[in-house]
C-alpha positions as CSV (number, residue, x, y, z in Angstrom):
1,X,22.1,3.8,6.9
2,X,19.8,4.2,9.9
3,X,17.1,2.1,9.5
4,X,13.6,3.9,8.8
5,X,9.9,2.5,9.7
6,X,7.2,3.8,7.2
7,X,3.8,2.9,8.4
8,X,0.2,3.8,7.7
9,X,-2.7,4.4,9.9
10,X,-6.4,5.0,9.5
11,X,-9.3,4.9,11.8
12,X,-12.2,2.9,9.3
13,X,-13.7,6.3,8.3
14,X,-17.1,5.7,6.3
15,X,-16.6,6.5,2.9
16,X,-18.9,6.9,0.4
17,X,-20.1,5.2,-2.7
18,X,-20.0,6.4,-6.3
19,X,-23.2,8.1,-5.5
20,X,-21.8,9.6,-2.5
21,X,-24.2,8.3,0.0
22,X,-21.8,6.6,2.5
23,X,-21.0,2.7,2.8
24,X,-22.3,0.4,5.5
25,X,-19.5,0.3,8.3
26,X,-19.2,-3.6,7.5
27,X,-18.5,-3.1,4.1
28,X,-15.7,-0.3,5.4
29,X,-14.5,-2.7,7.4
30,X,-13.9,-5.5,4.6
31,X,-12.6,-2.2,2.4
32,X,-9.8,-1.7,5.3
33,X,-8.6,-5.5,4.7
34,X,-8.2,-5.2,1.3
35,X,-6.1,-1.7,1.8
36,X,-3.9,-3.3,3.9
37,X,-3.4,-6.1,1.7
38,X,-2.2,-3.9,-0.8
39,X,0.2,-2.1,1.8
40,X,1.9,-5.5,2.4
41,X,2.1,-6.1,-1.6
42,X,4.1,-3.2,-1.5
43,X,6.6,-3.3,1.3
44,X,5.1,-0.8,4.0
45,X,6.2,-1.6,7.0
46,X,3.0,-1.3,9.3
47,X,-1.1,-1.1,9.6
48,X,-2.2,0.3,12.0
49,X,-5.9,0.9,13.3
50,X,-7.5,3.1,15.1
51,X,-9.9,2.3,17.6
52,X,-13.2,4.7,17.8
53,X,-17.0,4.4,18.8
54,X,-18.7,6.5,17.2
55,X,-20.9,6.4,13.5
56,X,-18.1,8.0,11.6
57,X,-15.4,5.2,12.2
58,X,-16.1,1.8,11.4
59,X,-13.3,0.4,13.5
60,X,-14.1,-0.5,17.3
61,X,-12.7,-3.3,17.3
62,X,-9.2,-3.1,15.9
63,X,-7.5,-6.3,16.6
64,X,-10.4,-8.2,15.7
65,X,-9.5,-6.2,11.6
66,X,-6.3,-7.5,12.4
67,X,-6.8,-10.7,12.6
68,X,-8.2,-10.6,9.7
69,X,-5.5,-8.6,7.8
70,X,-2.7,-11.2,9.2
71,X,-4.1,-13.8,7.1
72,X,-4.2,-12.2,4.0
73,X,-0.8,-10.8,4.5
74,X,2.7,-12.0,4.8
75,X,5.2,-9.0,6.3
76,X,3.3,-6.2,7.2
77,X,3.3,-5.4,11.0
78,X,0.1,-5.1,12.5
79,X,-0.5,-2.4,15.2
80,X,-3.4,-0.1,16.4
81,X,-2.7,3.8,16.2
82,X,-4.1,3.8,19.2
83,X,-5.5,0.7,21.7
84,X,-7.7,3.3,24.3
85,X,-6.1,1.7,27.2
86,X,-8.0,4.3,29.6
87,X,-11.2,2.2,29.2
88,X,-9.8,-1.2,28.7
89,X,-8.5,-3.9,30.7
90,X,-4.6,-4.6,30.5
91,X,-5.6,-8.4,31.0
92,X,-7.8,-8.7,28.1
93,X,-5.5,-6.1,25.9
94,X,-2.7,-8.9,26.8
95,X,-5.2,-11.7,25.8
96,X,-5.8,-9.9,22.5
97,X,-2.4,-9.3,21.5
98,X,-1.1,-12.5,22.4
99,X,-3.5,-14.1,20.3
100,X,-2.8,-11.8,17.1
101,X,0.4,-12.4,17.3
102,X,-0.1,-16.4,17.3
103,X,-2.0,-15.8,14.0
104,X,0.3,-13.2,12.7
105,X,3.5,-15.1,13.4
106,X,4.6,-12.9,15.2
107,X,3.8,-9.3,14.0
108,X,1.5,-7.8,16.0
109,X,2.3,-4.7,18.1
110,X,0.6,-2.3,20.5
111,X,0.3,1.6,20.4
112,X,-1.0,2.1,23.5
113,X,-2.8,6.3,24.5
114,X,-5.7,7.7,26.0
115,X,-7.3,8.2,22.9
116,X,-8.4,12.2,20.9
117,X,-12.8,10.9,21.2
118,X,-13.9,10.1,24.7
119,X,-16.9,7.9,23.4
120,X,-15.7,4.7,25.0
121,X,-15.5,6.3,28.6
122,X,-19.1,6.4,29.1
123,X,-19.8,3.3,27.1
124,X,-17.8,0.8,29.4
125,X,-18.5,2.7,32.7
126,X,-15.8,4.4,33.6
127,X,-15.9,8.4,34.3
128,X,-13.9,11.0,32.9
129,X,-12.9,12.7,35.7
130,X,-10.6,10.0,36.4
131,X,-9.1,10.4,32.4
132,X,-5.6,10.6,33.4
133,X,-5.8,7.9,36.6
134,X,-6.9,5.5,34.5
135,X,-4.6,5.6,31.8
136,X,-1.4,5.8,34.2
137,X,-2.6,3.0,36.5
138,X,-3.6,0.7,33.0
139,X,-0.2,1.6,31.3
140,X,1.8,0.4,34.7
141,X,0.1,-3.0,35.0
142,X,0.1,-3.7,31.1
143,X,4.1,-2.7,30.7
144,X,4.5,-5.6,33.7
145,X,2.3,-8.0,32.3
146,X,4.1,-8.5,28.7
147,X,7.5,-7.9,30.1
148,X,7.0,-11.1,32.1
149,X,6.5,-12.6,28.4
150,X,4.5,-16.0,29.9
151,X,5.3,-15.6,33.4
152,X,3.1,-15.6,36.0
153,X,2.1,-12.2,36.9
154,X,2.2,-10.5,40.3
155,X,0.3,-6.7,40.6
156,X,-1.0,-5.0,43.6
157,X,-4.4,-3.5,42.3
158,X,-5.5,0.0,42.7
159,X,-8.1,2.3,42.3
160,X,-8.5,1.1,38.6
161,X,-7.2,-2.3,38.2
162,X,-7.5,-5.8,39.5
163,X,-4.6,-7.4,41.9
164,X,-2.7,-10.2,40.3
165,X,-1.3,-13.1,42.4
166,X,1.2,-15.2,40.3
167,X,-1.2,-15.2,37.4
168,X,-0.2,-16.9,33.8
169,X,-1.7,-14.9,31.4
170,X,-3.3,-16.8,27.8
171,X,-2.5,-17.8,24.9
172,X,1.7,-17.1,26.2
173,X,3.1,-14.6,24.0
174,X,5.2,-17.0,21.5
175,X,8.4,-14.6,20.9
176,X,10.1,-12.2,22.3
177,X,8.6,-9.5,24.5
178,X,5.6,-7.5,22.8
179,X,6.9,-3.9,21.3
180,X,4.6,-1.1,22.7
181,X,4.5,2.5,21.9
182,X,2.8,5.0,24.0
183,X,1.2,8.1,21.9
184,X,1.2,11.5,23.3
185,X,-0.5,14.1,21.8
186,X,1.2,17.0,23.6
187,X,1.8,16.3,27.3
188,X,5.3,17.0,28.9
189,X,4.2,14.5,31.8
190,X,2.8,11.6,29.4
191,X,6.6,11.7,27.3
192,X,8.5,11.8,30.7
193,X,6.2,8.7,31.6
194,X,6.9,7.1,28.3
195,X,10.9,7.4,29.2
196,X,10.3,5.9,32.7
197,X,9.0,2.7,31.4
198,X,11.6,2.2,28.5
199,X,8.5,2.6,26.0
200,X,9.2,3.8,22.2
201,X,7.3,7.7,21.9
202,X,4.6,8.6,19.4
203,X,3.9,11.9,18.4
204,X,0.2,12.1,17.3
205,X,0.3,15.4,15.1
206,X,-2.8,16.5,14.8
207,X,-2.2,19.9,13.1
208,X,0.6,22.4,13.2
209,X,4.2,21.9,12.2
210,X,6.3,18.7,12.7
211,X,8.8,21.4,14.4
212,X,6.8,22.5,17.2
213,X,6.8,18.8,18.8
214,X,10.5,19.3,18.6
215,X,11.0,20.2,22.5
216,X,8.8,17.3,23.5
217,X,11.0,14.8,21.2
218,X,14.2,16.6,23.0
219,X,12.3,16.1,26.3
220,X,11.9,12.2,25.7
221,X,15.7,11.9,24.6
222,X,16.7,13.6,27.9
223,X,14.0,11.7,30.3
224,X,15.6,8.9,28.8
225,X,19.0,9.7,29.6
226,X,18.3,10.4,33.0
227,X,16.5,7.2,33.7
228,X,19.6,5.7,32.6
229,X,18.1,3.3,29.7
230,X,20.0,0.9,27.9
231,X,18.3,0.5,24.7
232,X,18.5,3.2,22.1
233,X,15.6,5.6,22.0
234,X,13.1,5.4,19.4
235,X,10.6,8.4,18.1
236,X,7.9,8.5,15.3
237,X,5.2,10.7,14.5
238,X,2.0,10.9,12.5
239,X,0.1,12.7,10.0
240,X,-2.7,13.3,8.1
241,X,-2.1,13.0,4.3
242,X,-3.2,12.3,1.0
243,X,-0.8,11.2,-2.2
244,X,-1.9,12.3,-5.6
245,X,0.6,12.4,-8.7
246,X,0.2,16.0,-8.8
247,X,0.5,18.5,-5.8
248,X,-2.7,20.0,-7.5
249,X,-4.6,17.2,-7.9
250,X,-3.9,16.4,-4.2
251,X,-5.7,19.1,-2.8
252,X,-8.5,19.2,-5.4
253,X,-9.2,15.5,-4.3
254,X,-8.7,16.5,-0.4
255,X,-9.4,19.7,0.6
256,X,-13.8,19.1,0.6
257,X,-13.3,16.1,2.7
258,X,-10.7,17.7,5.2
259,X,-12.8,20.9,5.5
260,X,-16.0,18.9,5.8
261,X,-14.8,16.5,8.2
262,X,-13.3,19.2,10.8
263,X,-16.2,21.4,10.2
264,X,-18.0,18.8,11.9
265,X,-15.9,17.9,15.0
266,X,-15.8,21.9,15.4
267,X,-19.2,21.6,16.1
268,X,-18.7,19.4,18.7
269,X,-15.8,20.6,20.3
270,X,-16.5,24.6,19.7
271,X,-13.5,24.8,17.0
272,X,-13.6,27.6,14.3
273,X,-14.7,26.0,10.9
274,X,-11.7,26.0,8.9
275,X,-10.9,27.8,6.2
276,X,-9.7,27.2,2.8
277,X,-6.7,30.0,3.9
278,X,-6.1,27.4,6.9
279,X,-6.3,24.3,5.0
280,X,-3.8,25.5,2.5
281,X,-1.7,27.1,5.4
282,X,-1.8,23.1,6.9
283,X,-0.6,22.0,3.5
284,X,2.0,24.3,2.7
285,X,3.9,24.4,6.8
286,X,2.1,22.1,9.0
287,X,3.0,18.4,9.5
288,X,0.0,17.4,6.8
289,X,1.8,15.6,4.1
290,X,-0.8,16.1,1.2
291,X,0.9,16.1,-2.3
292,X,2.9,14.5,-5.3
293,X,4.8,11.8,-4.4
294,X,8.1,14.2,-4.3
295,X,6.1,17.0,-2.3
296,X,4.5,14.5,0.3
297,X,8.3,12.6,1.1
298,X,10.2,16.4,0.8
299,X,7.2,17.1,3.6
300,X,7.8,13.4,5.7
301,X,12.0,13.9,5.4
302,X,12.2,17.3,7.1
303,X,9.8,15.9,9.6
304,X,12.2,13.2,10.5
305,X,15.1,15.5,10.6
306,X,13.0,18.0,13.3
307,X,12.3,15.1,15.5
308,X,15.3,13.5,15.0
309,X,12.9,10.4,14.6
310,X,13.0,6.9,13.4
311,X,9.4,6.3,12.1
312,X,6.4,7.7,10.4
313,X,2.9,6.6,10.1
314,X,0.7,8.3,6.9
315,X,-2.5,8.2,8.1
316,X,-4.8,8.0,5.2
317,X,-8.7,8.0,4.3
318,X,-10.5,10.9,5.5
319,X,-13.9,11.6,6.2
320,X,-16.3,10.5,3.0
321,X,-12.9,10.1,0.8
322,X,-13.4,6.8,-1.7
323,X,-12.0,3.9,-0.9
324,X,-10.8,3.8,-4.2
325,X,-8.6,7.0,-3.7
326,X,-7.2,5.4,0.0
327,X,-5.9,2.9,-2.6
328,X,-4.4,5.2,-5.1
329,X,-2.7,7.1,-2.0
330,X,-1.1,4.0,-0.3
331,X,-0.3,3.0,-3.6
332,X,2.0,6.1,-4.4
333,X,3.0,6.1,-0.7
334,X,4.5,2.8,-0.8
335,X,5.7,3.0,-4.4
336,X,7.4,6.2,-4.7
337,X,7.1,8.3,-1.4
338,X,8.9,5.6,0.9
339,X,12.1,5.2,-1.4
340,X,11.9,9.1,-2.4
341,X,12.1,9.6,1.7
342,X,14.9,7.1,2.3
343,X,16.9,8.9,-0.5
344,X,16.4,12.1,1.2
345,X,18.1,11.0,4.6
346,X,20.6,8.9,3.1
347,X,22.0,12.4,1.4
C-alpha cells in the first residue's frame, strides 16, 4: 500500500480558560508542547507550527516550540505549516533548521510560503509591494543553501538577498539533505515554481472543496513532468477540523468558535460574516473535516483521492477553543481517524 503522511498543524491560537477569559500566550505556548507530546504518543506522523505576529497566535517563533517539542518526543516530525520566508533570511532559516534537527535527531523539516497575515512585513522592514520578489528570490537562495548539505555556499545576491562567496553554513546539517515543502494557497505560478525546484507541493485549503484545488494538483504533476524530475511527485493538503465522537457534538463544540473567529478577520479583511447556512455548507462539502471519527476520515479519504495526494495535515485548535478539547481532537484523530483513513484507500 502507498505509503500515507497524517500530520497536524496549528498556529498557538489563545484559548481560553474555564472561565472563558483567554490564557496568557506563554502558557499557550507550554499547552502546544504538551499537545504535541500526545501526538507522538500516538503515532501521528508530524507537528507542525505556524508562524504569526499578531495577539491571537501565540506562536512567532516556531522552531524555537520545536525545540522544545523534540525533547519531549521520540518519532514525531517536526515542521512549521508555514516558515514566512518573505520576511526572513534563508541564512538564519538554515541556521535554525540545522540546529533543530541536531536536537531532534534528525526530524525537523521545513514548510516554506509567503504566509495568509502580512504582520511580519512591516515588523522586520521589508515592504509589501515587493510580496512576491521577496519570497521568489528567498526560496531560490534557501533551495541552494540545504542542497549543498555542509558545503560551502556560492550565491550572487539580488535585490533581496545577500551574495555568498564559498560560505559554510552552521551547525552542518547532520543527515541527508533537509525535506522542504513549499505552500500555495492558490497560485498557478507559485505550483509551477514549486515543480521547477524539485520541491514537495502544499495545498493550504482555506475554505471550499478539496476538489476545486484539483487543477492546481494536476498542474504540479504536469510542471513536474516537463521539468523532467526524477523523484516521484509528492502532494498534501490541509484543513481546518475538529474530531468529536459524534458528528453532532462536533459542530455544537465548533461552530461558535469558527464563526467567532472569521467574524473577526472579516472585519479586517472586508469578508461577509459567516453564517450558520455557510458554516454548515463548509461542514457538509468543503475541505473542513469537522465530525465523528468515521465522518472526519470519510471527509480526509475523498480529499486524498481528488488530489491524488500523499499527505494530510488536520489543523486543529481554533480561535478561543479549550485546550482540553485540541486534546480530545488529536486524540480521536490519531486513534481512530488515521487508521479509519488508511482503511479507506487501501479498499
Amino acid at each position: 500500500m502507498e505509503k500515507y503522511h497524517f500530520g497536524i498543524d496549528t498556529f498557538g491560537d489563545v484559548t481560553a480558560d474555564s472561565n472563558g477569559a483567554p490564557l496568557h500566550q506563554a502558557q499557550v505556548i507550554r499547552n502546544v508542547v504538551e499537545e504535541a507530546v500526545l501526538a507522538d504518543s500516538l503515532g501521528i506522523d508530524s507537528w507542525n507550527l505556524g508562524e504569526h505576529h499578531r495577539d491571537d497566535y501565540a506562536i512567532s517563533a516556531p522552531d524555537v516550540v520545536l525545540a522544545a517539542i523534540s525533547q519531549r518526543t521520540e518519532n514525531i516530525k517536526l515542521s512549521t505549516a508555514v516558515t514566512v520566508l518573505s520576511s526572513d533570511d534563508p541564512v538564519r532559516v538554515a541556521e535554525r533548521f540545522a540546529t533543530l534537527d541536531a536536537l531532534s535527531r534528525g526530524r525537523a523539516e521545513i514548510i516554506v510560503g509567503r504566509g495568509s497575515f502580512t504582520e511580519s512585513f512591516p515588523l522586520y522592514g521589508y515592504d509589501l509591494a515587493d510580496y512576491e520578489a521577496l519570497f521568489n528570490e528567498k526560496l531560490a537562495m534557501l533551495v541552494e543553501i540545504l542542497r549543498s548539505n555542509g558545503e560551502a555556499v556560492s550565491w550572487k545576491g539580488g535585490q533581496h538577498t545577500q551574495s555568498l562567496n564559498k560560505t559554510s553554513i552552521y551547525p552542518p546539517f547532520e543527515g541527508d539533505v533537509m525535506k522542504m515543502w513549499v505552500a500555495v494557497g492558490g497560485s498557478p505560478e507559485s505550483v509551477v515554481r514549486a515543480a521547477h525546484y524539485r520541491l514537495p507541493l502544499m495545498l493550504a485549503i482555506i475554505g471550499g472543496p478539496t476538489k476545486r484545488f484539483a487543477p492546481f494538483a494536476e498542474l504540479y504533476r504536469k510542471a513536474w513532468r516537463q521539468f523532467e524530475n526524477a523523484e516521484t511527485p509528492e502532494i498534501g493538503y490541509h484543513s481546518y477540523g475538529y474530531v468529536a465522537e459524534s458528528d453532532e457534538q462536533a459542530i455544537d463544540e465548533f461552530k461558535g468558535y469558527y464563526i467567532e473567529v472569521n467574524s473577526r478577520l472579516g472585519r479586517e479583511r472586508g469578508w461577509r460574516p459567516p453564517s450558520d447556512e455557510a458554516f454548515a455548507y463548509e461542514v457538509k462539502h468543503g475541505a473542513m473535516a469537522v465530525g465523528s471519527p468515521e465522518t472526519v476520515a470519510r471527509k480526509i479519504a475523498q480529499g486524498i483521492r481528488d488530489l491524488g495526494a500523499n499527505r494530510y495535515d488536520l489543523k486543529i485548535s481554533y480561535g478561543r477553543q479549550a485546550h482540553e478539547l485540541n486534546l480530545k481532537s488529536i486524540r480521536l484523530y490519531g486513534e481512530k481517524v488515521i487508521p479509519l483513513v488508511r482503511e479507506m484507500l487501501a479498499e
